[in-house]
N, C-alpha and C positions, 0 to 999 in steps of 0.2 A: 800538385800537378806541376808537370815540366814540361814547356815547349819551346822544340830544337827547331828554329830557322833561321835565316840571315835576311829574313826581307823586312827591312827596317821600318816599314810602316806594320807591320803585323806584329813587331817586337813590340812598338811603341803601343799601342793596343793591348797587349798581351798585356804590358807593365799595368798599363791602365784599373788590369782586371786586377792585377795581385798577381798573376801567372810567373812562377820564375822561369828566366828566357836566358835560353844558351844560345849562342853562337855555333860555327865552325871551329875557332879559333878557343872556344870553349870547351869543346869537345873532345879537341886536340890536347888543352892543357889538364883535361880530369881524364882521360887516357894516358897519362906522364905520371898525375898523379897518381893513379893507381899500378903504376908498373907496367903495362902494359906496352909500352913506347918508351925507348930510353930518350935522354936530352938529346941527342945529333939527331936523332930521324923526328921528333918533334918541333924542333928548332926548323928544318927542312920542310915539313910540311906545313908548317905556318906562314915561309915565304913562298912556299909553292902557290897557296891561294893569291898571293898580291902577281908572282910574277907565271904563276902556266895556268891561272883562270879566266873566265873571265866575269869573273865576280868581281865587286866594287868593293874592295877593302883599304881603309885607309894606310899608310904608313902606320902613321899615331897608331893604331890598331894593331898590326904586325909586332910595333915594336914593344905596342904595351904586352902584347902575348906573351913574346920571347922573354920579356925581364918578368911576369909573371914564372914563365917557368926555371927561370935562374933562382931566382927568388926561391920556388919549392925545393931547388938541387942542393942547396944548400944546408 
């Protein structure tokens, strides 16, 4: 079982259960890696959550994303 949310108290739950728990930012980067998204517009959409939402995502967060996806480009 997989569940996609970002609301951090129902992630931590989910873990609890064994649930593996994606993100936004998770979503983003297994859309990269499947082809789906090249690097510039996934790179883009990952800051787009920190800076045109208004969801609560950390820097830390963003930047672990983007070097996740550098990391795949390679």
């Amino acid at each position: 079982m997989v569940f996609l949310t970002d609301d951090l108290e129902a992630r931590e739950q989910a873990k609890e259960l064994g649930v593996e728990v994606h993100g936004s930012v998770g979503v983003i980067v297994a859309g990269f890696s499947e082809d789906e998204v090249d690097l510039e517009k996934a790179t883009s959409k990952i800051r787009a959550l920190s800076d045109e939402t208004d969801m609560f995502i950390s820097d830390a967060v963003v930047d672990q994303g983007i070097r996740m996806l550098e990391e795949l480009a390679e």
